[in-house]
N, C-alpha and C positions, 0 to 999 in steps of 0.2 A: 504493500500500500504506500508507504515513505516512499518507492524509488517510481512508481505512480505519480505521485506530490510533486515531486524532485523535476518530474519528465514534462508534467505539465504547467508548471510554472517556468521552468525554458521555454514552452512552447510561447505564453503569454507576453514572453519578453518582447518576443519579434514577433507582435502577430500581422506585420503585413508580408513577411515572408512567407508563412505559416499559412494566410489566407492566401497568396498567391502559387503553392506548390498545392495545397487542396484543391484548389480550384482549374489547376491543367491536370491530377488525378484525375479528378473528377470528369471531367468532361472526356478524357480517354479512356476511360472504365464506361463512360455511358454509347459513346461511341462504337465502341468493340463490344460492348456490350447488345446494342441495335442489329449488327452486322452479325455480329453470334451467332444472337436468334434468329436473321433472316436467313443464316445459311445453313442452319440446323434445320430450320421450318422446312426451307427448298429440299433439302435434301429428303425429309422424312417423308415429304406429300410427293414427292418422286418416286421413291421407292414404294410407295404406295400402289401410283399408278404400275409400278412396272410390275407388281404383284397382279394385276387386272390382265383380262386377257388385251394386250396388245395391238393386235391384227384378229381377224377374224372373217374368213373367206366362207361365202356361202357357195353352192355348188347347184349346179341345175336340176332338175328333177330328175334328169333320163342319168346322171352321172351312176356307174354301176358303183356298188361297193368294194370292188377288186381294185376299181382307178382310186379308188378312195384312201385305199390302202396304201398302195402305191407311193402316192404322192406323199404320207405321213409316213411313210419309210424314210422319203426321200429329205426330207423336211429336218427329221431326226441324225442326219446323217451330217448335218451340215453345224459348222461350229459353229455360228452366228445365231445358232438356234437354239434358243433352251429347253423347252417343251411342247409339246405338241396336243391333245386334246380333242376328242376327234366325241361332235354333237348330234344323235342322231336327232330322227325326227321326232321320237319320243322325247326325248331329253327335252329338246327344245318346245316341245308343247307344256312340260313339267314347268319349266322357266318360264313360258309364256304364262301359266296359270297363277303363280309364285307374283309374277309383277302386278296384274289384272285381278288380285282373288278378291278388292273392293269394287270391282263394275263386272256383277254379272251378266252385263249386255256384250261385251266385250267378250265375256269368257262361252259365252252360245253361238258366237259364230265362226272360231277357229277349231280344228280341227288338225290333229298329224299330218294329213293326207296332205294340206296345203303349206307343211311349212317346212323348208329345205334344209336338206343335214350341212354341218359345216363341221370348220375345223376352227380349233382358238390357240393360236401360235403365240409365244411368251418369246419375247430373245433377248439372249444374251446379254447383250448391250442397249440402252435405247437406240444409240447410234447408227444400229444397224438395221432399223425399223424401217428405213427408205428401201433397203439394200433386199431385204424379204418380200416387202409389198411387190417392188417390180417385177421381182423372178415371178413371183404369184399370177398376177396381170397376166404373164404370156402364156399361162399354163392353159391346156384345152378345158372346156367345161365348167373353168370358173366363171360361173352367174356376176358374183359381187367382192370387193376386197374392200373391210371394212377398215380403215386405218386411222384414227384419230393422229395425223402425221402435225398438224400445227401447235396442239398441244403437248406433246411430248416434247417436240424441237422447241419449244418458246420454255420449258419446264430443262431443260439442258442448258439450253443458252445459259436462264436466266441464275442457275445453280453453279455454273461455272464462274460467269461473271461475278456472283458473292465471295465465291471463295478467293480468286484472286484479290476482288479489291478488299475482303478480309484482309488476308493476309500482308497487301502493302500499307491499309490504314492504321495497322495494329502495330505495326512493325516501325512508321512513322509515329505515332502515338506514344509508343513506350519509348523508344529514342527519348523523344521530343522531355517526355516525362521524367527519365532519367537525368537530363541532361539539367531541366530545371531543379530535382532535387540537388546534387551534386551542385548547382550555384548557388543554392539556398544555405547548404551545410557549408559550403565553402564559408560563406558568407561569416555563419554562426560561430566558427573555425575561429575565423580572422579578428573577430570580437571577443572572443575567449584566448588570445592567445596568451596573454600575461597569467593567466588562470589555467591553465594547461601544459605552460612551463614551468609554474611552481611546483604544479602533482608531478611532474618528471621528478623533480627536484628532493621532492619527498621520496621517490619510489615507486610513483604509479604506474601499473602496468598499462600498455595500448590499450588491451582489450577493456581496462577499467574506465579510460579516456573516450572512450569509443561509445561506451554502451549507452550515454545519455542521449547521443546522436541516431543510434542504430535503434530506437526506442523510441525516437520523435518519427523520425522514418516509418514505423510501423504502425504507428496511430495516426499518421499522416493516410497511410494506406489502409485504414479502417475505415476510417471517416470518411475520405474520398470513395472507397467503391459500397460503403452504404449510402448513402446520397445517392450515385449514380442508380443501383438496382433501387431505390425510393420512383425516383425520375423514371428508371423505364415501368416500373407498375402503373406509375398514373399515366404514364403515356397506353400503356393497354389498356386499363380502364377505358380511355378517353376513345380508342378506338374500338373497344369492346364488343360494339352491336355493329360495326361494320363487317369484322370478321367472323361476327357467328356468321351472318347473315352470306358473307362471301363461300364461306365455307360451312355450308349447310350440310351439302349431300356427302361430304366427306367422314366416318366414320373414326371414334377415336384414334389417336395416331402413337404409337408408344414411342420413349425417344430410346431410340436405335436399337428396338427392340426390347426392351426393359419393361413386359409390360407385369411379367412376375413382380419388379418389385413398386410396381404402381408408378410409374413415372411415364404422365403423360405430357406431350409437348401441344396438343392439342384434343380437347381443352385441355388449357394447365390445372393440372390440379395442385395442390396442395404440397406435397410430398417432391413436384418437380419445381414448385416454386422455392421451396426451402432448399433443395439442394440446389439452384440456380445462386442462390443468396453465398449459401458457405462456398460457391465456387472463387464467386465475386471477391470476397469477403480475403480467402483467403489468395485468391492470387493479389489482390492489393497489397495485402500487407507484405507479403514477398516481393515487390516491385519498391514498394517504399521501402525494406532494409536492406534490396540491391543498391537503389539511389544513394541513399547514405553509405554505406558498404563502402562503394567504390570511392566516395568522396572523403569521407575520414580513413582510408587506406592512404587516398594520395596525398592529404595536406598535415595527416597527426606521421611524425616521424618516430 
């Protein structure tokens, strides 16, 4: 509790340095933190889709089921391919009833007879969703090639581009962040120096010299990225009913799998909001006693 006392009454001393190293934290905790989530989001509601059947070629009526065969031989053989799924016309009347079993008007005028077997192709790669549809297209007998091709490639683009400019916002951000604490502490250094040559003087080890600074550092990066995850709640909040509403027909989403231990990314619940918080929480404060770190390495001799 005293070396608590001790830490933050340093801090009080300088509080416009103090306010200005919390305050580029902060905005680079809220920032990566935006970008985070947008590339977690992209990523999990992609894999989502690519869990869905993909492509989805319907076949003409007269196609026999030996061609049928055939072609999901063919299909299976090829790497670009992940699975294959082969729908008869029962199937597909099961599914038609499934979708329709609130309008029974709907459900009295289809029949087996009129609804055509396909096949529901999954690949490999989204990437390769162009590269399947065409071969499919020249094939004899195919009726229809059903390919949702705008939305997977606008759901790639837009997963790619996160991650890169993640990666150079985040990259520029913590720079920028280190670079400010490191002239903060410098700063606090160069005010204590009479007072840091005396503890030499006594006997003070570095690391004793160091720990008041490595300690403002850390509570520098508490403070900074609970603010930040503060900031991006109200920012969901505020967008809350936009994104139910965007994302209606999509179906809880677990993040990256996790859903054993309740961690959903959409809707967030609870359990994903806490552990988003201790992520925050504690990569801050590891950035703030890198900051300092590297700054009372270079200027405490």
């Amino acid at each position: 509790m005293g070396t608590f006392s001790n830490t933050w009454r340093h801090i009080r001393r300088s509080p416009y340095q103090a306010f200005a190293a919390i305050s580029v934290m902060t905005l680079t905790f809220l920032v990566s933190g935006m970008f985070f989530l947008l590339s977690v989001g992209s990523t999990i509601v992609l894999k989502y889709f690519e869990q869905k059947p993909q492509i989805i070629i319907f076949f003409k009526d007269t196609k026999k089921e030996a061609d049928v065969n055939e072609l999901q031989d063919r299909l299976k053989l090829m790497d670009k391919v992940a699975s294959v799924k082969f729908v008869s016309k029962e199937d597909a009347l099961a599914i038609y009833k499934e979708q329709y079993k609130n309008d029974p008007l709907l459900l009295e005028m289809v029949s087996a007879d009129i609804l055509p077997p396909s096949l529901e192709i999954y690949a490999s790669k989204p990437e390769y969703l162009a590269d399947i549809a065409n071969f499919l297209n020249k094939q004899p007998n195919v009726d229809e090639v059903n390919f949702q091709k705008n939305i997977v490639e606008r759901l790639v683009s837009l997963t790619t581009v996160l991650r890169q400019t993640s990666i150079a916002v985040f990259t520029f951000l913590i720079i920028t962040t280190i670079v400010v604490l490191m002239t903060t502490t410098a700063f606090k250094i160069a005010l204590k120096k009479d007072e840091i040559e005396l503890l030499q003087l006594l006997g003070a080890t570095r690391w004793y010299i160091q720990k008041p600074f490595l300690e403002e550092g850390i509570i520098f990066g508490f403070i900074a990225s609970t603010l930040a995850f503060l900031s991006l709640s109200l920012l969901y909040l505020s967008l809350n009913g936009f994104l139910s509403s965007y994302l209606s027909t999509i179906p809880p989403l677990a993040f990256y799998g996790l859903s054993t231990l309740r961690l959903y990314v959409w809707p967030p619940n609870i359990e994903f909001v806490i552990l988003i918080y201790f992520i925050t929480v504690f990569f801050g404060m590891i950035i703030g006693f890198i900051g300092t770190m590297m700054a009372s390495s270079k200027y405490i001799k």
